[in-house]
ZAMARGU-4260 file (C-alpha; in steps of 0.2 Angstrom, whole numbers, plus 5000, padded with zeros to 4 digits):
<rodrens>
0) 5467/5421/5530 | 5484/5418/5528 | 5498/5432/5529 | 5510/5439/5516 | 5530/5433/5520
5) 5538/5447/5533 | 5548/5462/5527 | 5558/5460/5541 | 5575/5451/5542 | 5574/5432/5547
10) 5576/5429/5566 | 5594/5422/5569 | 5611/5428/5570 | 5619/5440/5559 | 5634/5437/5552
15) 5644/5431/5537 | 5641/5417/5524 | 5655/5404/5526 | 5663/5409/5512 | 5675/5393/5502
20) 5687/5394/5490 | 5682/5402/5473 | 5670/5413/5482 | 5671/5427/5491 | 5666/5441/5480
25) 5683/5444/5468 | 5677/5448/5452 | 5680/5436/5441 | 5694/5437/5431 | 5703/5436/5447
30) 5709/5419/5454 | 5701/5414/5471 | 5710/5418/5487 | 5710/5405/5499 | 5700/5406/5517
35) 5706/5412/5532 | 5704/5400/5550 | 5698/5412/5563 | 5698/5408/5581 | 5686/5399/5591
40) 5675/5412/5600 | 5669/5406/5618 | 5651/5399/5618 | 5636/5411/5620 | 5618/5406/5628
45) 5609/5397/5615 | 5596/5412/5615 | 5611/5423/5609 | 5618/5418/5593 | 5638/5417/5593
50) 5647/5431/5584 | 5661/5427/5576 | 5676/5439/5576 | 5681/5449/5560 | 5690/5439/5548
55) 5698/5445/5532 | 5690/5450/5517 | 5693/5435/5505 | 5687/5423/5517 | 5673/5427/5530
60) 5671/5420/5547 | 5661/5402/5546 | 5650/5408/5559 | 5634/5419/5558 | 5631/5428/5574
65) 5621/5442/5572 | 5608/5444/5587 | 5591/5446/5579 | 5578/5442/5589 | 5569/5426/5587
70) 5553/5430/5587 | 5539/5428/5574 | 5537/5441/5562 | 5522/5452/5553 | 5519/5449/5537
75) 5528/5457/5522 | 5521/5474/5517 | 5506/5475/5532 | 5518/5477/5549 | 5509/5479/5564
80) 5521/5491/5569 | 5522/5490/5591 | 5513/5502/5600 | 5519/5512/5615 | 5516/5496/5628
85) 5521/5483/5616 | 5505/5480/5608 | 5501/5479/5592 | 5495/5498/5585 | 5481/5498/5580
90) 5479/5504/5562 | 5466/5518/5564 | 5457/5529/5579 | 5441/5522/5575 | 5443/5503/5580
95) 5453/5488/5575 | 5453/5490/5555 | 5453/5473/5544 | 5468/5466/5541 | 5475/5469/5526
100) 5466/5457/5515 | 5448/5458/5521 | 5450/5449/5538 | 5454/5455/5554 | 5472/5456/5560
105) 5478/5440/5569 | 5494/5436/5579 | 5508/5436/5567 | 5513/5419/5559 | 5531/5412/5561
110) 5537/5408/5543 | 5537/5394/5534 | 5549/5389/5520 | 5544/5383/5508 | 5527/5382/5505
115) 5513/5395/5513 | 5507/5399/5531 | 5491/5389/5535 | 5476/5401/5534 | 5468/5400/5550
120) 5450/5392/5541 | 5445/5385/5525 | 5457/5383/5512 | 5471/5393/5506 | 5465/5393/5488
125) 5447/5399/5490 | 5442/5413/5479 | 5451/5424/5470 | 5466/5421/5462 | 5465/5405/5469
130) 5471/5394/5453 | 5485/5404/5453 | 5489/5404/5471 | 5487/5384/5469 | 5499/5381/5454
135) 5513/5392/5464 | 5514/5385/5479 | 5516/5367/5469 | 5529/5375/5461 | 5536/5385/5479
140) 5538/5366/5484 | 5545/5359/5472 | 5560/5371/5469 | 5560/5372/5489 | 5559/5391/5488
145) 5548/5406/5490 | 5535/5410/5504 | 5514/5410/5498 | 5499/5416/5504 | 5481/5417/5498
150) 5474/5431/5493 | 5454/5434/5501 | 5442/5434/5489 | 5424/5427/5484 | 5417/5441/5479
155) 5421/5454/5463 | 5429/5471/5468 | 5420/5486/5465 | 5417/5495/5446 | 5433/5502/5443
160) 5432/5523/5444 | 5445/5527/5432 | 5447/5536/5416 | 5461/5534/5403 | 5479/5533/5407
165) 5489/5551/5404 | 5476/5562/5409 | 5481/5572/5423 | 5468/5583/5430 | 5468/5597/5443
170) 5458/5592/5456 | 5453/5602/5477 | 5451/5593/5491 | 5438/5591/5501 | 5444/5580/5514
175) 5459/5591/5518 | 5460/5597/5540 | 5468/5611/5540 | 5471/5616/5558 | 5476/5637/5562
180) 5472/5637/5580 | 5455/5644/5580 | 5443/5632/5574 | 5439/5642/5559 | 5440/5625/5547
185) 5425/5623/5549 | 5427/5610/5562 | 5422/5613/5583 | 5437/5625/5589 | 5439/5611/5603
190) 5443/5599/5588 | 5454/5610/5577 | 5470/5600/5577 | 5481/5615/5580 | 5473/5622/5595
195) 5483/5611/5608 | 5496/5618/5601 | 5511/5623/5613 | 5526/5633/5609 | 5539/5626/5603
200) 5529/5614/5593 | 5526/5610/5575 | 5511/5614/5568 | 5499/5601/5559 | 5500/5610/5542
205) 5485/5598/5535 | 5479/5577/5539 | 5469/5569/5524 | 5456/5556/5524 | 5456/5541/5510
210) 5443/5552/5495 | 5446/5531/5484 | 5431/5519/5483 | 5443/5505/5486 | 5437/5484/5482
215) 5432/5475/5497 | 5451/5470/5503 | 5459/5490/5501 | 5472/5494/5493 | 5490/5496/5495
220) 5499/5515/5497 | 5511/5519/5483 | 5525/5535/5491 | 5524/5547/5498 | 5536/5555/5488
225) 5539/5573/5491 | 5544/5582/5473 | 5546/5601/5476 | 5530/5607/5484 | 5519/5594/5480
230) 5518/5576/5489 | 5514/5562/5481 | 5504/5546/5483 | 5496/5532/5473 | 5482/5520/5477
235) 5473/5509/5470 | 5469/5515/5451 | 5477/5531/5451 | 5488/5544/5459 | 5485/5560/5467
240) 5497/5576/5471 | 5494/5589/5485 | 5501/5604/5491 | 5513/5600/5503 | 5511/5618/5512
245) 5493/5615/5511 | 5487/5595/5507 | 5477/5602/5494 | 5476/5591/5479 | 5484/5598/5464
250) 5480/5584/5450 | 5478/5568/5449 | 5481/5554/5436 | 5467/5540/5432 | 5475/5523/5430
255) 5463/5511/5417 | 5472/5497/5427 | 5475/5494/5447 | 5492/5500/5452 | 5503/5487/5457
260) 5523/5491/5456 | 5530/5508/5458 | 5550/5513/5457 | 5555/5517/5476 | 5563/5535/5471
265) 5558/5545/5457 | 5577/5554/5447 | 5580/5570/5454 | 5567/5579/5439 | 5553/5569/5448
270) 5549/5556/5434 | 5548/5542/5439 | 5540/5522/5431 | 5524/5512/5438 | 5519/5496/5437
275) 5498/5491/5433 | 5492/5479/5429 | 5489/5473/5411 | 5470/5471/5412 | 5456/5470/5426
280) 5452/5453/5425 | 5455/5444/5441 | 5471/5435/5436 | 5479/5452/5427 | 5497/5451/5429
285) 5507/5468/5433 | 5518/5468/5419 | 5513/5484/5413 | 5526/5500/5413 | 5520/5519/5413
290) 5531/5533/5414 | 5524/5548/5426 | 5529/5566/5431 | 5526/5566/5448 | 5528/5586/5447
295) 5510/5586/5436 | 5504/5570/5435 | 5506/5567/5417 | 5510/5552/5409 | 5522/5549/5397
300) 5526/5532/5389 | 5517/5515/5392 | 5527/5499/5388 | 5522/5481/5391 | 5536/5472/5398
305) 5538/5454/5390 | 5529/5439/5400 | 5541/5425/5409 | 5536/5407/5403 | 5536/5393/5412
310) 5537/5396/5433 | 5544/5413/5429 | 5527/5418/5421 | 5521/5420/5441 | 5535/5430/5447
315) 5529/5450/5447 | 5541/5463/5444 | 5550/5477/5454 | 5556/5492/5448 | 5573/5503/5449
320) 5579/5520/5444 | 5594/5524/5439 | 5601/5539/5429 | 5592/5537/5413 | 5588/5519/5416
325) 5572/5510/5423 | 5573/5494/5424 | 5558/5479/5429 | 5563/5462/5435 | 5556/5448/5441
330) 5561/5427/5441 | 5572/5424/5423 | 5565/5440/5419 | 5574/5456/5418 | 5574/5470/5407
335) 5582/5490/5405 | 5573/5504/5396 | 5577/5521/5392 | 5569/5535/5405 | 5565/5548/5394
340) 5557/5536/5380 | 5554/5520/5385 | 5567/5513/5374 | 5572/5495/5378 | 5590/5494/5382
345) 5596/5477/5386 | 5583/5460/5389 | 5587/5445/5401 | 5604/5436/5396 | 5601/5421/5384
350) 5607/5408/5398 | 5619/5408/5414 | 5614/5416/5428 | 5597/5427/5427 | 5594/5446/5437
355) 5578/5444/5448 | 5581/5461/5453 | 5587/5476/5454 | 5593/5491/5466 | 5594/5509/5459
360) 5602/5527/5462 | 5621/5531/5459 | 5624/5513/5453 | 5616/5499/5446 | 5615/5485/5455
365) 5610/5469/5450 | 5603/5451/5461 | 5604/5434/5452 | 5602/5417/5452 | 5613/5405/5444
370) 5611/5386/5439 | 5617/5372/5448 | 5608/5358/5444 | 5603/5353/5462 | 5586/5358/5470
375) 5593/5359/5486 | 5607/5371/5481 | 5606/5390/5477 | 5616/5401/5468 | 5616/5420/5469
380) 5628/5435/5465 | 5626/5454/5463 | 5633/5466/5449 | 5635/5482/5447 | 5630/5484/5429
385) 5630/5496/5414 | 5615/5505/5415 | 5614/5508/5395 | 5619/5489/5392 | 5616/5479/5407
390) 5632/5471/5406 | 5641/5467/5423 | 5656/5479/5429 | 5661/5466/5442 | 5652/5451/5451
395) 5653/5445/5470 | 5647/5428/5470 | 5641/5424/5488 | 5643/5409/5495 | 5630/5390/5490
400) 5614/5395/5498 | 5617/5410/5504 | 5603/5423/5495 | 5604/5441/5489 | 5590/5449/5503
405) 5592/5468/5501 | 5602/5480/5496 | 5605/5495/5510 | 5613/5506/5499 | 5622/5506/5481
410) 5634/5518/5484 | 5644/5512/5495 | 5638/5495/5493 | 5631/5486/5506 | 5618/5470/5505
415) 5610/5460/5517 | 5609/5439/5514 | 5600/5426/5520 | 5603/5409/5524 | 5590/5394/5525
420) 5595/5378/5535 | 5586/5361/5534 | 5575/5366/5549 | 5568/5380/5541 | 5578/5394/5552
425) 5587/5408/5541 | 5604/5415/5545 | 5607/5434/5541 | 5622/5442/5537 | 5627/5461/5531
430) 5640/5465/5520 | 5648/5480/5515 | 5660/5478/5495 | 5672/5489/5490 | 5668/5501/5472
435) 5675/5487/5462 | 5666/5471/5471 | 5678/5464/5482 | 5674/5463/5501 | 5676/5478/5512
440) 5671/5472/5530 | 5658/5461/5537 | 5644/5468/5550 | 5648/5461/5569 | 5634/5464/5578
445) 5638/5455/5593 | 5624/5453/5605 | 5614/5466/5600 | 5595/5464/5590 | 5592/5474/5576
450) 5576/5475/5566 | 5578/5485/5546 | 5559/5489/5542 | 5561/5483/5522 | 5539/5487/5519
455) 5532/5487/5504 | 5518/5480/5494 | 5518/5459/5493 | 5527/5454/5478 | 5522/5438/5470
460) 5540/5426/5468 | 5547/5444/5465 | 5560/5454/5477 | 5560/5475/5480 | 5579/5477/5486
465) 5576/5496/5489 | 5567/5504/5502 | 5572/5499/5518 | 5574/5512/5533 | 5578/5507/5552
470) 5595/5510/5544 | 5607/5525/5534 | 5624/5523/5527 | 5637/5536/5522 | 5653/5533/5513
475) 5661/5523/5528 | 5646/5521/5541 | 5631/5509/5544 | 5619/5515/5558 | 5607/5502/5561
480) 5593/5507/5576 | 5592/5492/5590 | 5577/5481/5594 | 5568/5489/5610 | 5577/5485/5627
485) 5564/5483/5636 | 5544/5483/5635 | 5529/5491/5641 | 5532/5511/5647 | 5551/5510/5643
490) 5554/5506/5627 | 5568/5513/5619 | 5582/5509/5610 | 5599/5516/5601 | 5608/5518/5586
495) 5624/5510/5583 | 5638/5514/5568 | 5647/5501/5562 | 5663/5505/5552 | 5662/5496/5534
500) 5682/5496/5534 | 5682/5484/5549 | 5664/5479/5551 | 5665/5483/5572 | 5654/5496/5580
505) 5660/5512/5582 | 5649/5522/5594 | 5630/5518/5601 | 5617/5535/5605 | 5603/5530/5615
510) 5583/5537/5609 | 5577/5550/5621 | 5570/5544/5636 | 5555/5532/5634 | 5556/5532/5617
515) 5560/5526/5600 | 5570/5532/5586 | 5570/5526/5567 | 5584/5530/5554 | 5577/5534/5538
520) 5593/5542/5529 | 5607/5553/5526 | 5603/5573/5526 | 5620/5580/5521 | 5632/5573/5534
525) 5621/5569/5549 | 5607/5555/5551 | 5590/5560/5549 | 5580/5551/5562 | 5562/5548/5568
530) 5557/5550/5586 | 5541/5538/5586 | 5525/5546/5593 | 5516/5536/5605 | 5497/5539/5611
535) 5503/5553/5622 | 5518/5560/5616 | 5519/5568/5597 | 5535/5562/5585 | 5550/5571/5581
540) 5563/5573/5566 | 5578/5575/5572 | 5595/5572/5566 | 5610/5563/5574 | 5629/5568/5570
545) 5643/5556/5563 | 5650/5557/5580 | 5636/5551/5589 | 5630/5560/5605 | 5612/5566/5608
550) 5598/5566/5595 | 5595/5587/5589 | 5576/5590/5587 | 5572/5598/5570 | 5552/5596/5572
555) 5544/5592/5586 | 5526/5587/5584 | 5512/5592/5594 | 5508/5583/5610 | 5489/5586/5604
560) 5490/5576/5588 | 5501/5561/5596 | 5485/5548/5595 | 5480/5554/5576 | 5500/5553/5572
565) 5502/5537/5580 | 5488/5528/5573 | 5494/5528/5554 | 5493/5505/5548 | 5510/5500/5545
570) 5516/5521/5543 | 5530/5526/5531 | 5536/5544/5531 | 5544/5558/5521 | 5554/5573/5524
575) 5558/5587/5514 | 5557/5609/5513 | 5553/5609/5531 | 5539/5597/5529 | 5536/5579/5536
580) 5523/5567/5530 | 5518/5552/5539 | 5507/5541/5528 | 5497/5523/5532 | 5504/5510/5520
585) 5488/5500/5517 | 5470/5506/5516 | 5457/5496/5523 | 5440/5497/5531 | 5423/5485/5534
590) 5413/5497/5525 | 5410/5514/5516 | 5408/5525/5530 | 5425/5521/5539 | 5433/5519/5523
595) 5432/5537/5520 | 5436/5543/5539 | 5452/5532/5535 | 5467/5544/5540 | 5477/5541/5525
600) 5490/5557/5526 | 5499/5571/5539 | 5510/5582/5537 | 5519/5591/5550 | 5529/5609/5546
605) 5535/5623/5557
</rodrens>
């Protein structure tokens, strides 16, 4: 089985597309300005990339040299997140889980461009979607872009259980641990998840167990997304809500079609667009737009997004939110409809450079390819664009062969790119525009590794630009968390803000002793971080100031729970009213009975 592309940044150095005349990022009704020449930096060891130093905004350094490690990556979408003595966690308590396709996890693959990862037996296009698979990786290397895997298959997936789309119904529980110290959930008192409890400690308000019959190769975990006092995740063919106080469910919504594309944040009523897929037969294409409110579980409209022709008819699309605005994207396919109704609002552009994707919140921002009549040249720019017309406000046009990656935040702007050589090796570079698309500041990372955890479910030849935590921004800071120091007992690592006036660092703040600390956004004018568990030792939110200093624990969880909390396959979190949610990211078991003791939900409250 061969594994999905990573989610992770490419190993190499960060730093800043070489940048020639005409490029640069002025919008352009503005002439070019030309580059600047910045000095010769002495040589680093040839395990370090060289950092260049800053150089001005028209003209970036010629020089990447951000020090990302260069190791192999895990897949895209199924990390296998390091343990406490840096080992692969494992994805459950109950023995090594399959991978995320069917078959058991393996080391993780370096990446291949272009073309697919060999599987490691038989061939990549056995079974299902295999003619697919088969005709896009021909066309992967023949445009000399895009990374492939095969999907597992051979056998059909379950009967679907589902009813009709838009029919929201209430719904308890009955996989729902509810821990108060005494045993009296029905579970041994010596098992009751809050009777290890010390003071000080968080309380484990409730874990869930996975209640979906799930097809052979699991499912993907849509969220959470916490919308008042209910959580929400989706799975599979459907969606379910809980109490956040108590994990009970409070509806759930029956999809007629398997869930394949969500919007990464709902608007601030909790309506949000997902993507399923536009029939169950086995080569069903998620092309398919519902409209949800993630506060009932009703659906609203249903819109069918137009198909691509030609290769674009295999690219899948992404969704963004913002303001009234949804939009879906995918290769030379791009479209905007109207929040409330489902009103189209503006299409792909008849020819010149095409949206394959787009970021949402404050702004719209828009990733695109341009022609250039040469296979071995790429093209790409970003936008900011008029949510109600899709027209561009501005364009920065990065430099030939230099690719729009992720974008970190919309407002302020601030993107990641990458860069391909000949021997397959990718460059990275982070940079920071200013409100009407000219360059603010490149990212100097210097020697320092840093590792933005983009997950997500695997797109096919589509791009998810949101999403990404490791990282927050404010209006005139980055803080990026640091790969681990060191291995085994003493892991631990920092986080360092970088200035996006001047692109330098600004100040480091080490983890806590021993342990690692994840950034996952702004909460008012601090970061909110997360202190990792590790077998022995329950996680923590805690919030860092824009000063710096020492992480201040908000919520530390139990020292009982630390193995069930750190256990969670490739976990993603949530935080909000007091509450934090830790959720795996991909269900999957070898059979019935442990797919229903799959952990699939915690939540931690004081």
């Amino acid at each position: 089985m061969t594994q999905p592309p990573s989610n992770q940044p490419p190993p190499g150095g960060l730093g800043v597309p070489p940048v020639p005349p005409g490029y640069g990022g002025a919008p352009q009704n503005q002439p070019p300005q030309p580059p600047a020449q910045p000095p010769q930096m002495p040589p680093v060891p040839p395990t370090v990339p060289q950092m260049p130093p800053q150089a001005p905004p028209a003209a970036p350094p010629t020089q990447p040299g951000y020090g990302y490690p260069q190791q192999p990556q895990p897949g895209y979408g199924y990390p296998q997140q390091p343990g406490p003595y840096g080992q692969p966690q494992q994805p459950g308590p109950y023995g090594q889980q399959p991978g995320p396709y069917g078959g058991h996890p393996t080391a993780p693959m370096q990446q291949q461009y272009p073309g697919a990862p060999t599987p490691p037996g038989g061939g990549p296009f056995k079974g299902k979607t295999g003619v697919i698979v088969a005709a896009a990786v021909a066309a992967a290397l023949v445009i000399g872009g895009g990374t492939w895997f095969a999907l597992s298959g051979g056998e059909e997936d379950k009967p679907p259980i589902a009813g009709p789309s838009g029919s929201a119904q209430p719904t308890t529980s009955a996989s729902v641990d509810q821990g108060d110290g005494s045993g009296s959930n029905g579970r041994p008192a010596g098992d009751d998840l809050n009777a290890g409890r010390k003071p000080g400690e968080a309380k484990v308000s409730w874990l869930l167990k996975n209640d979906v019959d799930l097809p052979r190769n699991g499912a993907d975990v849509f969220g959470p997304w916490i919308v008042g006092d209910v959580v929400v995740k989706g799975m599979y063919k459907g969606l379910a809500g809980y109490g956040l106080a108590d994990g009970k469910q409070r509806w759930t919504l029956p999809l007629a079609t398997e869930l394949c594309a969500a919007a990464p944040t709902p608007n601030a009523a909790g309506t949000t667009v997902i993507g399923i897929k536009d029939s169950t037969a086995e080569r069903a294409k998620c092309t398919v737009l519902q409209q949800v409110d993630l506060k009932t579980g009703k659906a609203g409209w249903k819109k069918d997004v137009p198909k691509g022709t030609g290769f674009s008819a295999l690219s899948e699309v992404t969704i963004a939110i913002s303001g009234n605005t949804v939009t879906a994207a995918g290769t030379n396919n791009s479209y905007g409809y109207s929040l409330t109704d489902g009103t189209q609002l503006f299409g792909k552009p008849a020819s010149g450079c095409q949206p394959f994707a787009f970021a949402g919140g404050a702004k719209l921002i828009a990733a695109a390819s341009c022609p250039t009549g040469n296979i071995d040249k790429t093209q790409h720019q970003v936008s900011e664009v008029d949510p109600k017309t899709g027209k561009p406000k501005w364009t920065y046009k990065l430099a030939p062969n230099w690719e729009v990656d992720k974008v970190y935040s919309v407002s302020p702007l601030v993107i990641s790119a990458i860069q391909r050589d000949d021997s397959n090796q990718k460059k990275w570079s982070v940079i920071a525009l200013k409100d009407n698309g000219t360059p603010r500041s490149t990212i100097q990372g210097g020697k320092d590794k840093f590792a933005p955890k983009c997950g997500g479910s695997f797109i096919v030849f589509g791009q998810n630009l949101e999403g990404c935590t490791n990282l927050a921004v404010d209006a005139g800071t980055l803080y990026m968390a640091t790969e681990p120091a060191s291995s085994g007992l003493a892991r631990t690592n920092e986080v360092i803000a970088f200035d996006l006036n001047t692109g330098k660092p600004k100040w480091r703040a080490k983890a806590p002793a021993e342990r690692m600390v994840t950034p996952l956004r702004m909460e008012g004018s601090e970061v909110l971080l997360y202190i990792d568990a590790s077998y022995n030792k329950g996680g923590a939110v805690a919030t860092l100031a824009p000063t710096g200093g020492t992480p201040k624990i908000v919520l530390q969880h139990p020292e009982a729970t630390a193995e069930i909390e750190n256990s969670f396959f490739g976990a993603k979190y949530a935080y909000g009213n007091g509450t934090f949610v830790v959720a795996s990211d991909r269900v999957s078991a070898r059979n019935d009975t442990e797919e229903k003791e799959t952990k699939t939900m915690m939540a931690f409250s004081k």
